[in-house]
N, CA, C and O atoms as a Maestro MAE file, in Angstrom:
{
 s_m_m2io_version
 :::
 2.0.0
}

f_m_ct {
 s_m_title
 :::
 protein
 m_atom[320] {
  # First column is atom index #
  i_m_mmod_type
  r_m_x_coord
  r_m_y_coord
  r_m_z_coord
  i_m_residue_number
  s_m_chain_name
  s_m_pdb_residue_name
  s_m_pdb_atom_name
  i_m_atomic_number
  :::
  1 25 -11.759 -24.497 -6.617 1 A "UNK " " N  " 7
  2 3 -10.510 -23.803 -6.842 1 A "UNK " " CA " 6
  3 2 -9.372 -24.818 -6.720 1 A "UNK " " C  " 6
  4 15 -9.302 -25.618 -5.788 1 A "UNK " " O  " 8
  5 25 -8.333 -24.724 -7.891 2 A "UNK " " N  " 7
  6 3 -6.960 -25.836 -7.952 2 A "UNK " " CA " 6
  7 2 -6.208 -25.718 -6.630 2 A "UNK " " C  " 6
  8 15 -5.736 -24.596 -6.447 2 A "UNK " " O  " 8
  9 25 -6.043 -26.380 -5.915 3 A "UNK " " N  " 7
  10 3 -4.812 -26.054 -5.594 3 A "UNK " " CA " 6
  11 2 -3.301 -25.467 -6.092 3 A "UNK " " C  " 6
  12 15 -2.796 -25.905 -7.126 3 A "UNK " " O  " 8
  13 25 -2.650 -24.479 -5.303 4 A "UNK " " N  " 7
  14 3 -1.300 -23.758 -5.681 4 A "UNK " " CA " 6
  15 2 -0.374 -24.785 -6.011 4 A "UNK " " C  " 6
  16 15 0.066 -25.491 -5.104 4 A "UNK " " O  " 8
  17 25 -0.096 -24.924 -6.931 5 A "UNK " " N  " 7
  18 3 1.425 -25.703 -7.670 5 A "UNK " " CA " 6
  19 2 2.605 -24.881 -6.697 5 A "UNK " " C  " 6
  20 15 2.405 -23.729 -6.312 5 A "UNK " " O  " 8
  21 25 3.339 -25.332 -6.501 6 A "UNK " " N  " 7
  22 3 4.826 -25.503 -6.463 6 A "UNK " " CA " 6
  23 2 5.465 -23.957 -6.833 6 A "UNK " " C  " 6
  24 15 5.687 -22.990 -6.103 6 A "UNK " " O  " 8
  25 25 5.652 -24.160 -8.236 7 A "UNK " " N  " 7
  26 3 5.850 -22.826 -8.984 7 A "UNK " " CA " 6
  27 2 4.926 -21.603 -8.618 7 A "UNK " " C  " 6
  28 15 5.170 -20.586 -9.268 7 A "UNK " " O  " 8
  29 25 4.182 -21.542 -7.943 8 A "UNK " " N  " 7
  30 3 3.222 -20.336 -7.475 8 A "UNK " " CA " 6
  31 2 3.705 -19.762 -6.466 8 A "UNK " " C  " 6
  32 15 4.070 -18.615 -6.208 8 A "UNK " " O  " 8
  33 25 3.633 -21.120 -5.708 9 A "UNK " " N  " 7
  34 3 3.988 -20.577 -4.098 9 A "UNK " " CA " 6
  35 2 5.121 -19.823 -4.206 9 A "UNK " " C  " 6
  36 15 5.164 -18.629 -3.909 9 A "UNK " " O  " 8
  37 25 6.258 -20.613 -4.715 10 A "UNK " " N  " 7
  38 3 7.744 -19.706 -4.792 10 A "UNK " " CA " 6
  39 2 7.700 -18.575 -5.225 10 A "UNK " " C  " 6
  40 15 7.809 -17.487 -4.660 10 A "UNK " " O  " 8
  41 25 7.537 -18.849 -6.246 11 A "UNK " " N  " 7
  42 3 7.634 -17.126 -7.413 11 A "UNK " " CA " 6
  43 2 6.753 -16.085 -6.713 11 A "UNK " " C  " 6
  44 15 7.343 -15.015 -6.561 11 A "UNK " " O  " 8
  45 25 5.365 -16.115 -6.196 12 A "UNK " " N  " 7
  46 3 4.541 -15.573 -5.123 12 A "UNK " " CA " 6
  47 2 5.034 -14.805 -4.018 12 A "UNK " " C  " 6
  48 15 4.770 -13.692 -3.564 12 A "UNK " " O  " 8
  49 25 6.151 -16.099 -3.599 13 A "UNK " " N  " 7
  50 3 6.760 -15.599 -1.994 13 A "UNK " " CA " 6
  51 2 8.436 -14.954 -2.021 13 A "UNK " " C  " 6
  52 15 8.884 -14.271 -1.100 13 A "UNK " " O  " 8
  53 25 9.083 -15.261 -3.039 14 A "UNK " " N  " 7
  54 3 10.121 -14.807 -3.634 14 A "UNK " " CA " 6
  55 2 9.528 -13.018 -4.312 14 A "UNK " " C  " 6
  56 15 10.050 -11.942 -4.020 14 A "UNK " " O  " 8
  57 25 8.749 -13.163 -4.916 15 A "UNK " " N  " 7
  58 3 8.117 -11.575 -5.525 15 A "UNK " " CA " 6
  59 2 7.745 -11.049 -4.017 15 A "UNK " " C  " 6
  60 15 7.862 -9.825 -3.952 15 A "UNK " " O  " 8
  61 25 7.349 -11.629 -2.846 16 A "UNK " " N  " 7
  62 3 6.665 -10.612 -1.705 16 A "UNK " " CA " 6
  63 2 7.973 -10.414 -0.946 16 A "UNK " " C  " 6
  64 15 7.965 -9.379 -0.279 16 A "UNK " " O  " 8
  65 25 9.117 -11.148 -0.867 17 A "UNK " " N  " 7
  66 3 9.950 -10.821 0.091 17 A "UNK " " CA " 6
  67 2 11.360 -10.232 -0.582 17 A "UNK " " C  " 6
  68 15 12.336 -9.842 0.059 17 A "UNK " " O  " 8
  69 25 11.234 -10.261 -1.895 18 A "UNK " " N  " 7
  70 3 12.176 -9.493 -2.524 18 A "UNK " " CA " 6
  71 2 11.655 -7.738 -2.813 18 A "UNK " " C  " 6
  72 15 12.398 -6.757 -2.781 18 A "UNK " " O  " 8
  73 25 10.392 -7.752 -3.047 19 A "UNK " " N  " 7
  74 3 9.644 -6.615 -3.259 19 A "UNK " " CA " 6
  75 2 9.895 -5.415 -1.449 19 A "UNK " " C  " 6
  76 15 10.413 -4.330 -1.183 19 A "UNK " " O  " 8
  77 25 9.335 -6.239 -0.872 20 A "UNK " " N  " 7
  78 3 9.441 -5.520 0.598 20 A "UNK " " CA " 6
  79 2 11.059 -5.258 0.730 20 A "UNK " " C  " 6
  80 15 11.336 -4.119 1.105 20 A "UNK " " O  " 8
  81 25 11.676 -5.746 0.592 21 A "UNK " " N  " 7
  82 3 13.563 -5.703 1.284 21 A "UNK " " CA " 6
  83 2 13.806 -4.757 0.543 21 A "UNK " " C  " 6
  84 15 14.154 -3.663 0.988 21 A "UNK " " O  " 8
  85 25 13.636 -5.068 -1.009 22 A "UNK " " N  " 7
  86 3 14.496 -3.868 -1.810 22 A "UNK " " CA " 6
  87 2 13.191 -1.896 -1.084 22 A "UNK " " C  " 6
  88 15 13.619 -0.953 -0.419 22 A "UNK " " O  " 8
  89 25 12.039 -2.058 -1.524 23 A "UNK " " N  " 7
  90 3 11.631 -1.035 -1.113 23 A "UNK " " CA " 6
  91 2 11.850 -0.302 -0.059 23 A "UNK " " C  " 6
  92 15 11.796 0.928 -0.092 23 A "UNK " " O  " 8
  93 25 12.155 -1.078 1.123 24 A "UNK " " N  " 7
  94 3 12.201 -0.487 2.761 24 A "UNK " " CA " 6
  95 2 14.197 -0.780 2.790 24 A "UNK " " C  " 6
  96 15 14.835 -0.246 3.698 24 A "UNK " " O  " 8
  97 25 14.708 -1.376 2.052 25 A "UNK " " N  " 7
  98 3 16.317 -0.806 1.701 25 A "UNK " " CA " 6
  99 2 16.959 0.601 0.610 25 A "UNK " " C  " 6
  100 15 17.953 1.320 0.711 25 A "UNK " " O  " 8
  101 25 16.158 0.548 -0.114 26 A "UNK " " N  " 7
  102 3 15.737 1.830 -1.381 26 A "UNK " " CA " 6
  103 2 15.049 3.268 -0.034 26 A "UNK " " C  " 6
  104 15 15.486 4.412 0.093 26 A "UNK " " O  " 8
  105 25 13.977 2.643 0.694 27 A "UNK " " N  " 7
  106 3 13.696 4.126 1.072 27 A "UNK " " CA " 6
  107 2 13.794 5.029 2.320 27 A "UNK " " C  " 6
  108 15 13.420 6.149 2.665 27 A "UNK " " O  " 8
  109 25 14.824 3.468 3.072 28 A "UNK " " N  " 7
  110 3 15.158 4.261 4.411 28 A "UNK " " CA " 6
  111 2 13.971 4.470 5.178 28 A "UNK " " C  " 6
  112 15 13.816 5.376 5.997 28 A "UNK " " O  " 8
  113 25 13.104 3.547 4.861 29 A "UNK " " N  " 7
  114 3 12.137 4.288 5.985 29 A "UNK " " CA " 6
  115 2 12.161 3.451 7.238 29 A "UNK " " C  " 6
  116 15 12.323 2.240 7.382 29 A "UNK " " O  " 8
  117 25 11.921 4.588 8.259 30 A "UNK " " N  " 7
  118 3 11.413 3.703 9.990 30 A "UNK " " CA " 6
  119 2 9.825 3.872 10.130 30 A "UNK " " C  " 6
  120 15 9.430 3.160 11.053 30 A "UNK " " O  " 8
  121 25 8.992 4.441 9.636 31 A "UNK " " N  " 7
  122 3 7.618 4.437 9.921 31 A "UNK " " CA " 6
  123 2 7.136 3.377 10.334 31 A "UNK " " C  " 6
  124 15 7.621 2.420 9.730 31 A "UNK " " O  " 8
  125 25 6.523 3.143 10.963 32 A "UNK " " N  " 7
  126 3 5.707 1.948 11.084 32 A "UNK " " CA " 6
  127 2 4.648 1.798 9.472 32 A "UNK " " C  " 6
  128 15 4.553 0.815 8.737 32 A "UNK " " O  " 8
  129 25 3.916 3.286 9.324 33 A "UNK " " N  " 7
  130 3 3.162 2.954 8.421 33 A "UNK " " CA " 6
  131 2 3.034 2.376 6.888 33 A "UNK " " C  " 6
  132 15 2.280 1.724 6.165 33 A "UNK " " O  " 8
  133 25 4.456 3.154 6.893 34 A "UNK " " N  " 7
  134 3 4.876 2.893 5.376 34 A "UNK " " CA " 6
  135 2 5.867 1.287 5.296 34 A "UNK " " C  " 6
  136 15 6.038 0.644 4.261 34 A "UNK " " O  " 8
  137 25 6.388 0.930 6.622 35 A "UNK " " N  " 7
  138 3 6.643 -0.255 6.375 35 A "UNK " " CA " 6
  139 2 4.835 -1.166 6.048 35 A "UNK " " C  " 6
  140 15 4.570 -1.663 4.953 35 A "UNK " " O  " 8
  141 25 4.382 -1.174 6.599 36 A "UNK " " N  " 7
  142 3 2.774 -1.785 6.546 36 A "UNK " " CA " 6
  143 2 1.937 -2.010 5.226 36 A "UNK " " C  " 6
  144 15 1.166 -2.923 4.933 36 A "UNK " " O  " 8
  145 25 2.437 -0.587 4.332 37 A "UNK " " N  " 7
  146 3 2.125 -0.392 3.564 37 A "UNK " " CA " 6
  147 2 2.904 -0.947 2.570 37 A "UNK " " C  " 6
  148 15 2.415 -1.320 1.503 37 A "UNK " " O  " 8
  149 25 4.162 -1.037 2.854 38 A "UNK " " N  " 7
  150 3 4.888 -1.929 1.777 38 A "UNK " " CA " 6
  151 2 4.443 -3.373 2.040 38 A "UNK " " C  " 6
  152 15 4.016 -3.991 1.064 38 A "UNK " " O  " 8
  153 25 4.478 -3.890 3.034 39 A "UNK " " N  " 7
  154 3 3.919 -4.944 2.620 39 A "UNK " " CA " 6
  155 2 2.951 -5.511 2.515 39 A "UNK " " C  " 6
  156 15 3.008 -6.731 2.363 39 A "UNK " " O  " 8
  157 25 1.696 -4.844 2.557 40 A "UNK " " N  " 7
  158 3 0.469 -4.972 1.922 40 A "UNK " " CA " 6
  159 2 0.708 -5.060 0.440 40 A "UNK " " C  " 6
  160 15 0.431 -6.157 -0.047 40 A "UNK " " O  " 8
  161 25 1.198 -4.072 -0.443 41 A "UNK " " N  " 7
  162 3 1.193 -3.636 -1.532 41 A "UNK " " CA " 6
  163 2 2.195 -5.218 -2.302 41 A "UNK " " C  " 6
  164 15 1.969 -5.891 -3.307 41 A "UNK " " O  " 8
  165 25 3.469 -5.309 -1.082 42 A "UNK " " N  " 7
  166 3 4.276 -6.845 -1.647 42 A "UNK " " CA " 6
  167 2 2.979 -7.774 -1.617 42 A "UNK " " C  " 6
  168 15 2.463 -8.135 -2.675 42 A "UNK " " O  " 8
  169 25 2.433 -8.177 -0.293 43 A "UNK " " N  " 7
  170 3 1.343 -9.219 -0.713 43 A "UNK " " CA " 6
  171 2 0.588 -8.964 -1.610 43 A "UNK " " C  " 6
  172 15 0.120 -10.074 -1.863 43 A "UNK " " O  " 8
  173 25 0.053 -8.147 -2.397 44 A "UNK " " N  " 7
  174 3 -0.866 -7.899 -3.714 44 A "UNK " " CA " 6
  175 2 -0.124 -8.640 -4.940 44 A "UNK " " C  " 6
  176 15 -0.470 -9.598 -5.631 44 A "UNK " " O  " 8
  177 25 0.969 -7.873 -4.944 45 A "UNK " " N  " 7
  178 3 2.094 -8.397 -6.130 45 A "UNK " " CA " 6
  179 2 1.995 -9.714 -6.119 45 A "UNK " " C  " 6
  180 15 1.458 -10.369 -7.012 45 A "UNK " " O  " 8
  181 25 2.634 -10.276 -4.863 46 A "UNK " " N  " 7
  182 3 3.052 -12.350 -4.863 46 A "UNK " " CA " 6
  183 2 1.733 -12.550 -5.349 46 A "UNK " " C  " 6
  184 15 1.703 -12.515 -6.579 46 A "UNK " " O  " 8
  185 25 0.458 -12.778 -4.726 47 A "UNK " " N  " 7
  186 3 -0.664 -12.618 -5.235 47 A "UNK " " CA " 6
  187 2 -0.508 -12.690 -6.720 47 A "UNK " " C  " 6
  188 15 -0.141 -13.761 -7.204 47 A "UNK " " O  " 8
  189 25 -0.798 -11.443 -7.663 48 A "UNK " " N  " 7
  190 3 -0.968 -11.262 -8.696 48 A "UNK " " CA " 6
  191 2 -0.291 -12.126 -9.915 48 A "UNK " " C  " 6
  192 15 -0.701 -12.472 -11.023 48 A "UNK " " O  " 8
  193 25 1.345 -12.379 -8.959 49 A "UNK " " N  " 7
  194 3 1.951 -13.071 -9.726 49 A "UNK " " CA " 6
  195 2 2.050 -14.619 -9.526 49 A "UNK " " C  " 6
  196 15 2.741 -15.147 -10.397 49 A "UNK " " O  " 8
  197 25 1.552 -15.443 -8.635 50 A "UNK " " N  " 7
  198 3 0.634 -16.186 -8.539 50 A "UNK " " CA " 6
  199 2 -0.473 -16.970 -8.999 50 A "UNK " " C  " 6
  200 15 -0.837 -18.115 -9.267 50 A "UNK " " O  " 8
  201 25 -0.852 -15.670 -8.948 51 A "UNK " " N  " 7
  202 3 -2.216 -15.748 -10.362 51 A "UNK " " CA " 6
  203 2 -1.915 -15.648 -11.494 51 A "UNK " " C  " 6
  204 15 -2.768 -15.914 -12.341 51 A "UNK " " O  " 8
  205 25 -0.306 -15.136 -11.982 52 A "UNK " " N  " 7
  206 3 -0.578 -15.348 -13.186 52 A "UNK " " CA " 6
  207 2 0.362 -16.709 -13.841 52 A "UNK " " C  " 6
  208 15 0.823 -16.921 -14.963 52 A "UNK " " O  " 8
  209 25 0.381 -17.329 -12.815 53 A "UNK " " N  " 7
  210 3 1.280 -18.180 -13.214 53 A "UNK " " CA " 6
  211 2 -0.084 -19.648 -13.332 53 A "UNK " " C  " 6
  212 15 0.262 -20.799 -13.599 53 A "UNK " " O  " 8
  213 25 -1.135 -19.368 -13.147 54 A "UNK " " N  " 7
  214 3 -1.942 -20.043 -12.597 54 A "UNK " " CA " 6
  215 2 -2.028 -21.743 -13.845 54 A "UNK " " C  " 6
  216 15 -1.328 -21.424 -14.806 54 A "UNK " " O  " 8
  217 25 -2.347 -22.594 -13.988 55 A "UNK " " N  " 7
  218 3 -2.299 -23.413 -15.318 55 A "UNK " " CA " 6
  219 2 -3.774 -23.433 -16.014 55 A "UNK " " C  " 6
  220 15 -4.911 -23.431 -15.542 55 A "UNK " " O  " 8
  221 25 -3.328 -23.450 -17.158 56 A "UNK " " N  " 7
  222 3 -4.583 -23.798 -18.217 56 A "UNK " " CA " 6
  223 2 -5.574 -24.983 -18.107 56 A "UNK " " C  " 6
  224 15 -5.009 -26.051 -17.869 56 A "UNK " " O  " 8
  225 25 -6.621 -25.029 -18.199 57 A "UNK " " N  " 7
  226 3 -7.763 -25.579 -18.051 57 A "UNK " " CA " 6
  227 2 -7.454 -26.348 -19.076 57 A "UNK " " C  " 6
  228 15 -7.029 -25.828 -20.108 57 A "UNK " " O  " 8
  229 25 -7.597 -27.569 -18.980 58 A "UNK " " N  " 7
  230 3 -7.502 -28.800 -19.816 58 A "UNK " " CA " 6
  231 2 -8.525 -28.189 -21.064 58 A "UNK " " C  " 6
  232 15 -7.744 -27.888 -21.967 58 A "UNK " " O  " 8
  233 25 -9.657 -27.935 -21.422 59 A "UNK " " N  " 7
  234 3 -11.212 -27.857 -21.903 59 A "UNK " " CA " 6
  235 2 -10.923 -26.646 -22.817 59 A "UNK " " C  " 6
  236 15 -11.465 -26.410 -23.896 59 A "UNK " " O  " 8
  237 25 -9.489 -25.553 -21.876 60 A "UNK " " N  " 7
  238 3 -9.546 -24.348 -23.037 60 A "UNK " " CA " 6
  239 2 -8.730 -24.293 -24.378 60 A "UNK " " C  " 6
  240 15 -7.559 -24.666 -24.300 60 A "UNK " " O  " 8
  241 25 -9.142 -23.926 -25.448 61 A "UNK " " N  " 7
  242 3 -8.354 -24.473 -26.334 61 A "UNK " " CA " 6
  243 2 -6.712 -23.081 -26.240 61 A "UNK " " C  " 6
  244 15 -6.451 -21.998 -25.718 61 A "UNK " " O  " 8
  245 25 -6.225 -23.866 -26.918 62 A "UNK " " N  " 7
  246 3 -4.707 -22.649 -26.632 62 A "UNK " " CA " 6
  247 2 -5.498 -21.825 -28.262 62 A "UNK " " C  " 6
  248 15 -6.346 -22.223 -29.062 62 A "UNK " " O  " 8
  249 25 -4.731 -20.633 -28.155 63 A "UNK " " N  " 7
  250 3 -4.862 -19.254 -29.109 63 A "UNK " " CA " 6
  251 2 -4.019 -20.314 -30.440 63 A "UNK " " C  " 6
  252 15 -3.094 -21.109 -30.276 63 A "UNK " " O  " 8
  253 25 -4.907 -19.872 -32.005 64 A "UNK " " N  " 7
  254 3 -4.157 -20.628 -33.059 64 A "UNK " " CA " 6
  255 2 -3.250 -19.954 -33.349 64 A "UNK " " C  " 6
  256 15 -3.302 -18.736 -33.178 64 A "UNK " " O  " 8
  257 25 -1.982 -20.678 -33.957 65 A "UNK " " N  " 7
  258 3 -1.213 -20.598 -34.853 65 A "UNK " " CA " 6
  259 2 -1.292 -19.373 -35.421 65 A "UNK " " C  " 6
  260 15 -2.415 -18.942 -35.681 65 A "UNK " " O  " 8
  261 25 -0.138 -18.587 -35.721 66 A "UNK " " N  " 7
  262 3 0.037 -17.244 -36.492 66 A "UNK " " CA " 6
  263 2 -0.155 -17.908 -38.764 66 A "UNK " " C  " 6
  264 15 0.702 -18.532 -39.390 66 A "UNK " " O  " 8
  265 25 -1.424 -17.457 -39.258 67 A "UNK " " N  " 7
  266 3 -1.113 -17.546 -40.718 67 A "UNK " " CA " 6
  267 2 -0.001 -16.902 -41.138 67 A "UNK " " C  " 6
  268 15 0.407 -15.799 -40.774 67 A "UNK " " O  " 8
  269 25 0.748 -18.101 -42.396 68 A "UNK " " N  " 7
  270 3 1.747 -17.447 -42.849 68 A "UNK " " CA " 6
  271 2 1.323 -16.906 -44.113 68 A "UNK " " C  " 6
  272 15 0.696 -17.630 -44.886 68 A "UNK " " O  " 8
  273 25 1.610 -15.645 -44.429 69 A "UNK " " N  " 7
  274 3 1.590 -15.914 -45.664 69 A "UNK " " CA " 6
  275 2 1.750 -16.415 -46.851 69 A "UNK " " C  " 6
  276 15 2.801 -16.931 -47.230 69 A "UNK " " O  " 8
  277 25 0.191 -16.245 -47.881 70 A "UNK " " N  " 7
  278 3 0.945 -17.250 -49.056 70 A "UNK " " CA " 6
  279 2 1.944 -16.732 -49.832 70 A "UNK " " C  " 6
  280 15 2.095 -15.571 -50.212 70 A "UNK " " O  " 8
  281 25 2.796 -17.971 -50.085 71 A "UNK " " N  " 7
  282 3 4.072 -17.491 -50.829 71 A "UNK " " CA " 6
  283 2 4.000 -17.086 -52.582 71 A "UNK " " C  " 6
  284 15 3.860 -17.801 -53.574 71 A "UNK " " O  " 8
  285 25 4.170 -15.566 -52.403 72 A "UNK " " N  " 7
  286 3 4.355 -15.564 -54.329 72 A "UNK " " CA " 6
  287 2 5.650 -15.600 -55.067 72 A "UNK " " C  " 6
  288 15 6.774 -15.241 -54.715 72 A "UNK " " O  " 8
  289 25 5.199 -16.141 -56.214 73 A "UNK " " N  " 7
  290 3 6.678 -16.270 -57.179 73 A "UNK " " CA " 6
  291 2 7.211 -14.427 -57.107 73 A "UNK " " C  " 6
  292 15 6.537 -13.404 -57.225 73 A "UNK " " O  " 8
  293 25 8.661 -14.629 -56.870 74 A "UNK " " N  " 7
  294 3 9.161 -13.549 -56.933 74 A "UNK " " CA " 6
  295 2 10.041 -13.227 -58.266 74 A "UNK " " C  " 6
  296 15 10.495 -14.007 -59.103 74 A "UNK " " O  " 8
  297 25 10.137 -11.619 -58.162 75 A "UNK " " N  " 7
  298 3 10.978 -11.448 -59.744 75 A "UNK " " CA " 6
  299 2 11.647 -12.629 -60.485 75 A "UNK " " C  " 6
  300 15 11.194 -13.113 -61.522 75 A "UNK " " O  " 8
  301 25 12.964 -13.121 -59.746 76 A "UNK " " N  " 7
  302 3 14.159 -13.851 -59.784 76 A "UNK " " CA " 6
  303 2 13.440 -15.329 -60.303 76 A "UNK " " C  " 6
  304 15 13.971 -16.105 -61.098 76 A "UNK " " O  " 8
  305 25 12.254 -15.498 -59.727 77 A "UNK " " N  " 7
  306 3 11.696 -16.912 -60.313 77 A "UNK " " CA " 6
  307 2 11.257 -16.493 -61.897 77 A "UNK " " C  " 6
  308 15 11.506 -17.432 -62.653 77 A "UNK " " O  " 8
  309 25 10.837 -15.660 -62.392 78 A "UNK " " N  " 7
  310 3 9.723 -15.571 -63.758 78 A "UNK " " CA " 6
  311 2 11.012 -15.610 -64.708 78 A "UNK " " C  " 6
  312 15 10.897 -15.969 -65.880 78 A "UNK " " O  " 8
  313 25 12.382 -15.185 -64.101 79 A "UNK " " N  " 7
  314 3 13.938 -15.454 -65.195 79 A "UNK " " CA " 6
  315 2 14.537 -16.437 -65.104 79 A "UNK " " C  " 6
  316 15 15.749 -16.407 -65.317 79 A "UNK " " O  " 8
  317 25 13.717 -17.963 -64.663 80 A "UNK " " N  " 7
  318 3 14.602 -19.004 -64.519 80 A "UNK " " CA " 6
  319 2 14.593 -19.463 -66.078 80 A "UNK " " C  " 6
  320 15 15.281 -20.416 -66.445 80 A "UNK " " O  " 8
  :::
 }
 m_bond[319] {
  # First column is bond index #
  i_m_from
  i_m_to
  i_m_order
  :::
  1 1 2 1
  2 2 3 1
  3 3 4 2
  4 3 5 1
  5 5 6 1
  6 6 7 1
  7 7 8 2
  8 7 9 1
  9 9 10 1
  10 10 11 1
  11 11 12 2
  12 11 13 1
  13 13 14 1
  14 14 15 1
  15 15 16 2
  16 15 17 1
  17 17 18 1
  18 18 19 1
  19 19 20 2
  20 19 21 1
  21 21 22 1
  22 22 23 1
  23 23 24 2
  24 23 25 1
  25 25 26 1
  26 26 27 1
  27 27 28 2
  28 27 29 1
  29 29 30 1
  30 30 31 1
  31 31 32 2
  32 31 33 1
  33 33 34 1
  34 34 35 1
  35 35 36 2
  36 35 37 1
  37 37 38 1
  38 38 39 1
  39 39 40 2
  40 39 41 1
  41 41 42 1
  42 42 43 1
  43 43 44 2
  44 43 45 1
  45 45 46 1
  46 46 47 1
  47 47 48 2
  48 47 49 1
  49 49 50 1
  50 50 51 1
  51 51 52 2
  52 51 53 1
  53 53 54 1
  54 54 55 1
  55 55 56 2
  56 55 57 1
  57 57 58 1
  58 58 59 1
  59 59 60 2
  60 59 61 1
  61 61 62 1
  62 62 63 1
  63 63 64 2
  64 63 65 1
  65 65 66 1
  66 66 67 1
  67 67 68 2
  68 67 69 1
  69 69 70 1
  70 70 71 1
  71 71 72 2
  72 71 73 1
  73 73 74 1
  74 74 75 1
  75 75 76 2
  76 75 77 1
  77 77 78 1
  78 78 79 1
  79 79 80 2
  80 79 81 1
  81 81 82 1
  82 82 83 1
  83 83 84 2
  84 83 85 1
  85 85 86 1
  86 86 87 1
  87 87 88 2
  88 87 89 1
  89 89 90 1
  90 90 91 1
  91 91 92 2
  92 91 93 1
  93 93 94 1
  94 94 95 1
  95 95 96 2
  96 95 97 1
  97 97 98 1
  98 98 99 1
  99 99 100 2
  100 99 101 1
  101 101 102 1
  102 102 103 1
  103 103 104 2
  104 103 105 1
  105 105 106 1
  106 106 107 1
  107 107 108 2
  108 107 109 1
  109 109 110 1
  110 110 111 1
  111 111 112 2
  112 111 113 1
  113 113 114 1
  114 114 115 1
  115 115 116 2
  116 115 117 1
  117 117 118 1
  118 118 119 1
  119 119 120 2
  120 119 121 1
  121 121 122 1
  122 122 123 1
  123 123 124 2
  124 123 125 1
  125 125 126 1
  126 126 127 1
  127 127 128 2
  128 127 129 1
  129 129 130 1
  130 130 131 1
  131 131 132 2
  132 131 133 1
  133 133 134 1
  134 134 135 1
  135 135 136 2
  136 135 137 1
  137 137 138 1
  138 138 139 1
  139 139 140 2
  140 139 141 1
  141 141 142 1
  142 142 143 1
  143 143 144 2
  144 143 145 1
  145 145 146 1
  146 146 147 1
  147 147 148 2
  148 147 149 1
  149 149 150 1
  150 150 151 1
  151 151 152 2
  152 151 153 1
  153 153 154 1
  154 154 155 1
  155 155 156 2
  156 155 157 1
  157 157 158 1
  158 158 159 1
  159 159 160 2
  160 159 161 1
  161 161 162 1
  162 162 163 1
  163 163 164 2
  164 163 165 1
  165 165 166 1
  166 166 167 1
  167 167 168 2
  168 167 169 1
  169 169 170 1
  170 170 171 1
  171 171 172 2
  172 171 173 1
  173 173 174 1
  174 174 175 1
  175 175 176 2
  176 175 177 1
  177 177 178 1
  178 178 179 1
  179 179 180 2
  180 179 181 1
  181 181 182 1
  182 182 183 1
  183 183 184 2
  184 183 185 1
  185 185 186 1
  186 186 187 1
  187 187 188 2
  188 187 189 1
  189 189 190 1
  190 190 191 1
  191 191 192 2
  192 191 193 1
  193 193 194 1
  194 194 195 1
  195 195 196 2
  196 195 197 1
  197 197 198 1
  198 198 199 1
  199 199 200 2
  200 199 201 1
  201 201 202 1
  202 202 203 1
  203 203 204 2
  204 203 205 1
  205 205 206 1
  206 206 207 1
  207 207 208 2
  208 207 209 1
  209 209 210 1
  210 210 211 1
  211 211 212 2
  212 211 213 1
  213 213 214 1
  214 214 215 1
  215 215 216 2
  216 215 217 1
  217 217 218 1
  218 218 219 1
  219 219 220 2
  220 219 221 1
  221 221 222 1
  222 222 223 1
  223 223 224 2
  224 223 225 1
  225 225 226 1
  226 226 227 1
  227 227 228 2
  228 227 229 1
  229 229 230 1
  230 230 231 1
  231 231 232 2
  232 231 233 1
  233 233 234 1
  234 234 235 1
  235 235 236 2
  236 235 237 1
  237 237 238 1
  238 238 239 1
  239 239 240 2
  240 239 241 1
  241 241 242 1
  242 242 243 1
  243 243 244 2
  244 243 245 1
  245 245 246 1
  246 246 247 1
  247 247 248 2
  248 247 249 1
  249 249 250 1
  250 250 251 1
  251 251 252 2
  252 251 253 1
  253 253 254 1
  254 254 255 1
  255 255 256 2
  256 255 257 1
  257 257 258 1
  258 258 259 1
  259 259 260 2
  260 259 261 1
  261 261 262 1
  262 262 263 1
  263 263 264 2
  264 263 265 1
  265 265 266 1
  266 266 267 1
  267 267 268 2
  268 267 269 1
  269 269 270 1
  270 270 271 1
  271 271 272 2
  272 271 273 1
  273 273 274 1
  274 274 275 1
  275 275 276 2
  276 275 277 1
  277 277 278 1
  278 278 279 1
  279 279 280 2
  280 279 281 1
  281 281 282 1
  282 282 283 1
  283 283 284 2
  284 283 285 1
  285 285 286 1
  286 286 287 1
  287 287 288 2
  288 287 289 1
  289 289 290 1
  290 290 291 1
  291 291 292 2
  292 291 293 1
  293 293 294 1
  294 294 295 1
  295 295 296 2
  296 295 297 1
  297 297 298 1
  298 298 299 1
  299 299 300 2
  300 299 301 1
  301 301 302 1
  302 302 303 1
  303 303 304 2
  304 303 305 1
  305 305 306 1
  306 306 307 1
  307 307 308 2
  308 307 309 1
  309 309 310 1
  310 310 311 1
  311 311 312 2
  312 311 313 1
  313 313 314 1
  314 314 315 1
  315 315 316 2
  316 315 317 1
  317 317 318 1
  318 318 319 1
  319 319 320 2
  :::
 }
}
């Protein structure tokens, strides 16, 4: 397994501690549980987003190029 780049860690830990503040500022809660639960649910997120920031494997090829279509002579050309 790669080690976490730079860009992971942040965006990861920035998504878990922005996620928890706004939710438990949004819902007023004092529970113990539902704070717990928010931030379980924040650590999933940083996580996820983490992972998706993850880098490409040297070996995989990238997705090709969109075909363009071929170009046909239009009206305006057959009246030159």
């Amino acid at each position: 397994m790669p080690r976490p780049r730079l860009a992971q860690i942040a965006s990861g830990s920035t998504t878990v501690l922005l996620t928890v503040l706004l939710v438990l500022l949004l819902s007023g809660t004092t529970s113990t549980v539902w704070i717990a639960c928010t931030c379980v649910a924040a650590l999933a997120l940083g996580v996820a987003v983490g992972y998706a920031l993850r880098p490409q494997a040297p070996g995989v090829p990238a997705a090709p190029p969109p075909r363009l279509p071929a170009s046909r002579p239009t009206a305006s050309s057959y009246h030159r």
